[in-house]
C-alpha positions as CSV (number, residue, x, y, z in Angstrom):
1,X,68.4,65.7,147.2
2,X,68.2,66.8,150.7
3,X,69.6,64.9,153.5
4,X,67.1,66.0,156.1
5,X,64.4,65.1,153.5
6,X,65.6,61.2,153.3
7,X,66.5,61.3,156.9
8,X,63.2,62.6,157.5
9,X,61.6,60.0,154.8
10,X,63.7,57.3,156.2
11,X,61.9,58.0,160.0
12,X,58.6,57.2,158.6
13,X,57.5,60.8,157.2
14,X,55.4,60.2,154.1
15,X,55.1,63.6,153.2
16,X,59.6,64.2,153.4
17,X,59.1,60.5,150.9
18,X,56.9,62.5,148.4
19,X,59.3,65.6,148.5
20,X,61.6,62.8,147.1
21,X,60.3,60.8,144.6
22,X,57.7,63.3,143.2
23,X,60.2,64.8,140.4
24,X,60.9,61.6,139.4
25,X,56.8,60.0,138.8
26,X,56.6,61.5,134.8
27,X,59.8,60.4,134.0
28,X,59.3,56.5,135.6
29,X,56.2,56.5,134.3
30,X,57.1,57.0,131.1
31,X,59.8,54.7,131.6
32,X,57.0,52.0,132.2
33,X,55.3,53.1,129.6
34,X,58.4,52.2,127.1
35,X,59.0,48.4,128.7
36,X,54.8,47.8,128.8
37,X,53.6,49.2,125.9
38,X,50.5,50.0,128.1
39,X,49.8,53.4,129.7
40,X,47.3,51.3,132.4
41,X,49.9,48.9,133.0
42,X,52.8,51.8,133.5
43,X,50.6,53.8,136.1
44,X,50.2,50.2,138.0
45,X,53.9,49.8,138.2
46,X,54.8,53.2,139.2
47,X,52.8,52.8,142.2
48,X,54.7,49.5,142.5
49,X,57.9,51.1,142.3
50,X,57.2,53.7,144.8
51,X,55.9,51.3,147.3
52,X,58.8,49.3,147.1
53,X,61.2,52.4,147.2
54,X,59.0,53.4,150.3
55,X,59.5,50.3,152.3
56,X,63.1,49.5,151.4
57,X,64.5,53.0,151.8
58,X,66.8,52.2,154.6
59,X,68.2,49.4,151.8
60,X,69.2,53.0,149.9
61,X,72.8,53.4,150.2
62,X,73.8,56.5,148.3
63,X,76.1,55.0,146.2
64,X,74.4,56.3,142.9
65,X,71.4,59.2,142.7
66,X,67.6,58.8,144.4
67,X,66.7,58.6,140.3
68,X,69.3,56.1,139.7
69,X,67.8,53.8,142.4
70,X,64.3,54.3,141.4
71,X,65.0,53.5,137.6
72,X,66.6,50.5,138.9
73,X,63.6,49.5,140.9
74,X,61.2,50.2,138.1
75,X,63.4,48.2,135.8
76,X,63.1,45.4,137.8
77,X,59.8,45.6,138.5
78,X,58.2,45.4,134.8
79,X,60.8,42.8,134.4
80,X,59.6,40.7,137.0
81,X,55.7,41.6,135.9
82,X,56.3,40.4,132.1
83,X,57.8,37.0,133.2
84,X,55.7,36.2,136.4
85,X,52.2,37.6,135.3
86,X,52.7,37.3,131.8
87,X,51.5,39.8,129.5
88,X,47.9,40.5,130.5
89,X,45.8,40.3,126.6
90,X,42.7,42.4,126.4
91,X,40.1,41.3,125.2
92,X,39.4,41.3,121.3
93,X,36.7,44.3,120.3
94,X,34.2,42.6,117.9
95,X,33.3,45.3,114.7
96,X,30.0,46.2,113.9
97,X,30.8,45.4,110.4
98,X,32.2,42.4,108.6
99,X,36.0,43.0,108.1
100,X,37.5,41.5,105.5
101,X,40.7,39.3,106.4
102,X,43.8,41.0,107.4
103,X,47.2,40.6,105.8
104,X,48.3,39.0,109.7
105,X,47.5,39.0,112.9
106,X,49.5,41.4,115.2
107,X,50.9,40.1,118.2
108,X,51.2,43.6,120.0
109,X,47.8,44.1,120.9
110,X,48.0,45.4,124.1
111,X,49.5,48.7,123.1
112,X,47.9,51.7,124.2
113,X,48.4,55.4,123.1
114,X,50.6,57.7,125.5
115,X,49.2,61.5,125.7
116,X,51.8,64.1,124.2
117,X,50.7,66.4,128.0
118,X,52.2,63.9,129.8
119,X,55.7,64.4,127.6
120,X,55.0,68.4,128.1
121,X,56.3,68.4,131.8
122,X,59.4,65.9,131.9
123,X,61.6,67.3,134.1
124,X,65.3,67.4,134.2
125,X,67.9,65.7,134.1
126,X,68.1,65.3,130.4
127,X,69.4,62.2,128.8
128,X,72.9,61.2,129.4
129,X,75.6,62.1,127.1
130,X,75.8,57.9,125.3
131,X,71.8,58.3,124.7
132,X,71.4,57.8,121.0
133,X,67.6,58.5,121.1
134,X,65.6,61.9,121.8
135,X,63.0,61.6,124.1
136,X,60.4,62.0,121.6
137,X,61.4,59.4,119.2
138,X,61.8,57.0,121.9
139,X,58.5,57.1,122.8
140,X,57.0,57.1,118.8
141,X,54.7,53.9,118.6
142,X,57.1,51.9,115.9
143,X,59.8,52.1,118.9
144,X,57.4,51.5,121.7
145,X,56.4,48.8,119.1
146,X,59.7,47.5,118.3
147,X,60.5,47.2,122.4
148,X,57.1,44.9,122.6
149,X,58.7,41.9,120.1
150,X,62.2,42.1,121.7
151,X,63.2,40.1,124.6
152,X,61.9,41.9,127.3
153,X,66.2,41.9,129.0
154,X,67.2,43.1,126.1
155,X,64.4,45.8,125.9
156,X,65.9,47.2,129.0
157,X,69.1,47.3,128.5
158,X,68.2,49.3,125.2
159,X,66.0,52.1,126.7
160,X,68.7,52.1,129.8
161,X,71.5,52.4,127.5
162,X,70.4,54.6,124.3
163,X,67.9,56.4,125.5
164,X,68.8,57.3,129.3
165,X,72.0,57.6,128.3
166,X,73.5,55.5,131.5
167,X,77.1,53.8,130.7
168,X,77.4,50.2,130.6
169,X,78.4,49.3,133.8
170,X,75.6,51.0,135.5
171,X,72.9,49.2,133.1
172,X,75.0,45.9,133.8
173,X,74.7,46.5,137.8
174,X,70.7,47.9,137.4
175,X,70.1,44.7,135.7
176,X,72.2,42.4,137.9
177,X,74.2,41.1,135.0
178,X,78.4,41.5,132.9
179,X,78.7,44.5,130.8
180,X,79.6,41.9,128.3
181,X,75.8,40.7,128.8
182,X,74.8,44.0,128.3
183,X,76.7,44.8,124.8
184,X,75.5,41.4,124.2
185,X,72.1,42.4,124.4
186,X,72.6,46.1,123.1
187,X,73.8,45.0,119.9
188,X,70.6,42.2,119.2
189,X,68.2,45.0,120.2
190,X,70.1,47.9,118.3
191,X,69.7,45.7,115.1
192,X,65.9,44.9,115.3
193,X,65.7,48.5,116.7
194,X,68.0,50.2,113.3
195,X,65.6,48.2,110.9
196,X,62.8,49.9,112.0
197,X,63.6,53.2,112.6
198,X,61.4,56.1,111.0
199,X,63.1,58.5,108.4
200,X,61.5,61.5,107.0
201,X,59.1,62.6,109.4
202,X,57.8,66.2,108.9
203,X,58.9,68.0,112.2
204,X,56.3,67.7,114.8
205,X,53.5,70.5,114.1
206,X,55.1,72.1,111.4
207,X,53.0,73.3,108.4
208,X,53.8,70.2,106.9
209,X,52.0,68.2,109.4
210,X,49.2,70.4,109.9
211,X,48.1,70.5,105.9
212,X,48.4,66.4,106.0
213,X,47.0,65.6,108.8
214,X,43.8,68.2,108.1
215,X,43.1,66.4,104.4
216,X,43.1,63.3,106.4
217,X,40.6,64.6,109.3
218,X,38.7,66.5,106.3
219,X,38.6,63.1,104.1
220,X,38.0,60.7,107.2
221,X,34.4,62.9,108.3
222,X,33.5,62.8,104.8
223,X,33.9,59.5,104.3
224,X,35.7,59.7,101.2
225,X,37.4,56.3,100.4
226,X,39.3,58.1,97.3
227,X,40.9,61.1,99.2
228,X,42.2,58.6,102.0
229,X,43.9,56.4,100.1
230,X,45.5,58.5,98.2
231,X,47.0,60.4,101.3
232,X,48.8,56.6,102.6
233,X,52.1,55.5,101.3
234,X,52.3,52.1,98.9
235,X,53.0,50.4,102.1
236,X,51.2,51.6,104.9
237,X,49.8,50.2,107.6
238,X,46.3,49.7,109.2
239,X,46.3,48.4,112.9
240,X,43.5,48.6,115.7
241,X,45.1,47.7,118.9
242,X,43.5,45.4,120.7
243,X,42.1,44.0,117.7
244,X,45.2,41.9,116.1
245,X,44.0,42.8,113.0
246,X,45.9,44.7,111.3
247,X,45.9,45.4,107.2
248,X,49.4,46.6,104.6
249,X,49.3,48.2,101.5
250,X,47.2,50.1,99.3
251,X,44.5,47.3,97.8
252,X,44.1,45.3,101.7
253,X,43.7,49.1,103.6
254,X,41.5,50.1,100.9
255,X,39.3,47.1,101.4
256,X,39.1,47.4,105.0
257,X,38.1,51.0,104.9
258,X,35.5,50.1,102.3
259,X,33.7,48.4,104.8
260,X,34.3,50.3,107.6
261,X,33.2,53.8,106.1
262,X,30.1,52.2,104.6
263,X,29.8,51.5,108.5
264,X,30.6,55.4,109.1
265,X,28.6,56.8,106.5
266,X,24.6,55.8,108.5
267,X,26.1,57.9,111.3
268,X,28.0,61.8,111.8
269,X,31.4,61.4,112.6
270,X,33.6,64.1,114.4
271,X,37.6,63.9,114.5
272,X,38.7,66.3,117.9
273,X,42.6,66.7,117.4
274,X,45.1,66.2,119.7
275,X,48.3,64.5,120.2
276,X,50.0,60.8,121.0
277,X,53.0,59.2,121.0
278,X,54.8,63.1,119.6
279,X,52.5,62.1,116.7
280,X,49.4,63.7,115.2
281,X,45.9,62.3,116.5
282,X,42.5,62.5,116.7
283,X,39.4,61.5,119.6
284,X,36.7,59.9,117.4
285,X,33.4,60.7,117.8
286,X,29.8,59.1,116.7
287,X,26.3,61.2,116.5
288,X,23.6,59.4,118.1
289,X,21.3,57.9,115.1
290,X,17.9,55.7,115.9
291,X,18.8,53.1,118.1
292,X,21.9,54.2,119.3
293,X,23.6,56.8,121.3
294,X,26.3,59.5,120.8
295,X,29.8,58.8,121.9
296,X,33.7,58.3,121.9
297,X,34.5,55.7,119.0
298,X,38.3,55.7,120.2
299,X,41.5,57.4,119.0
300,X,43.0,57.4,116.1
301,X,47.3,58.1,115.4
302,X,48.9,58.8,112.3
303,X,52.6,58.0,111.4
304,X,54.4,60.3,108.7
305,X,56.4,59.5,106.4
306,X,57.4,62.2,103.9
307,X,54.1,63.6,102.7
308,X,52.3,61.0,103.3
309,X,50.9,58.8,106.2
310,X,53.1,55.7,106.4
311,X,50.7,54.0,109.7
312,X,47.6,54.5,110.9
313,X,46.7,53.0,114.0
314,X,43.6,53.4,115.2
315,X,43.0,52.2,119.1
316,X,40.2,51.1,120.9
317,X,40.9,52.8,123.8
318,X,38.1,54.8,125.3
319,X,38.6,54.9,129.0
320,X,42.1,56.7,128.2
321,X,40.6,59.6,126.6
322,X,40.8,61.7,129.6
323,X,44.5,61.5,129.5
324,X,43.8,63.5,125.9
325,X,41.7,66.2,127.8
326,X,39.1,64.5,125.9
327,X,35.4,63.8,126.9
328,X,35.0,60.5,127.6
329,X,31.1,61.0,126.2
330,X,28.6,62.8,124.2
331,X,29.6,64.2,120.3
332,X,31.5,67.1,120.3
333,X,29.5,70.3,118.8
């Protein structure tokens, strides 16, 4: 960092305070991302942060790094949102088709997909040396997920701890707590965090994944109930963030997808493939029929497990297609 940069920033210059913080946006964003769940809800608090860091840079000391300060201030700050604010709940979609019941009702409905180009351009530092999570696993949507049920203190000190990679004592001192608070936390969070950790994912855009996630795209346009169901593990999931809906197992998937391809089938469907979450996806697209009008139908994301497709997740999510380099209208030809 350069000292006549801060000194600069700290004298009111607004272009020597972008100089400063702008390595760091991606990185806090995603940050944001991990403790929200929600990509709108990250950018918000980025901006937060920044203001914040902007008016209380004389408060900076140099004691630890700029990045340290501003991780600390993000922290903080989607702390403070999820226990003053509350968790803001979009509102439910309603399906053009009757749905049959689900096996529950998902709590997480606020998730929102996060765009593999936004991962693309994370710039260094890498994790510290106690991180016990890649960068890409930590942002797959059954951890993002997992961080959403946990406590939202012991959510931080998590992604502070094993996947920044910071020691104890700085978490503890970021969070304004004991290090015995912190291992406290760690070790609740590494539990519910070990118990849902993905094994035997094909390696991102490998053969592998390519050949499965093409019978899927080929299968889903062709509305072929058969073909999909057979690509899905014994006990896969069906979720439609918001919607709380979500359906597990073969016979409740199979009757949600009855309904909803029956649905499919009066209209052309396109799949456009792209990526979420380091995991395979696809924009969704409707033809125009009688009465209605071409467009996005949302996006869908498919968890592997083995050689088969252990989630599929399916968000509602149009105005975030652009993050996708998707159109946000029309039917793709």
């Amino acid at each position: 960092m350069s000292e006549t940069a801060l000194e600069r920033a700290r004298a009111g210059d607004a272009d020597a305070f972008a100089e400063l913080v702008g390595p760091h946006r991606a990185e806090l964003r995603l940050h944001c991302y991990r403790l929200l769940g929600s990509l709108t809800d990250a950018e918000d608090m980025v901006q937060e942060t920044l203001i914040a860091a902007w008016r209380g840079l004389d408060r900076f000391e140099g004691r630890a790094s700029l990045r340290t300060w501003l991780y600390r201030i993000a922290t903080n700050r989607c702390l403070n949102a999820l226990r003053d604010a509350g968790r803001r709940i979009p509102a439910e979609p309603v399906a053009p088709f009757q749905a049959p019941e689900p096996s529950r009702r998902g709590e997480v409905t606020w998730l929102q997909p996060y765009p593999d180009a936004l991962l693309d351009h994370l710039p260094e530092p890498a994790p510290g040396p106690q991180a016990r999570y890649e960068t890409r696993e930590a942002v797959e949507l059954a951890f993002v997920t997992a961080l959403q049920r946990l406590p939202p203190r012991q959510a931080a000190a998590l992604v502070l701890r094993d996947v920044l990679g910071y020691p104890n004592a700085v978490v503890a001192d970021m969070l304004g707590t004991t290090e015995a608070a912190v291992k406290g936390a760690l070790q609740r969070a590494r539990a519910t965090l070990n118990a849902r950790r993905t094994a035997g994912r094909p390696t991102p855009d490998s053969a592998a994944e390519r050949r499965l996630t093409r019978r899927f795209a080929e299968a889903f346009v062709a509305a072929d109930l058969g073909r999909l169901v057979a690509l899905l593990t014994d006990d896969a999931w069906l979720s439609m963030p918001p919607a709380p809906h979500e359906y597990h197992g073969i016979p409740a998937i199979t009757g949600f997808l009855r309904a909803s391809l029956a649905f499919q089938r009066t209209r052309r469907v396109a799949l456009v493939p792209t990526r979420a979450n380091a995991q395979p996806a696809f924009g969704v697209y409707f033809a125009g029929s009688e009465g209605t009008t071409a467009g996005p139908a949302g996006l869908i994301v498919l968890t592997l497990a083995g050689d088969r497709i252990g989630a599929v997740t399916r968000f509602h999510t149009n105005h975030l297609l652009a993050y996708f380099g998707l159109p946000a209208s029309g039917y793709p030809t």
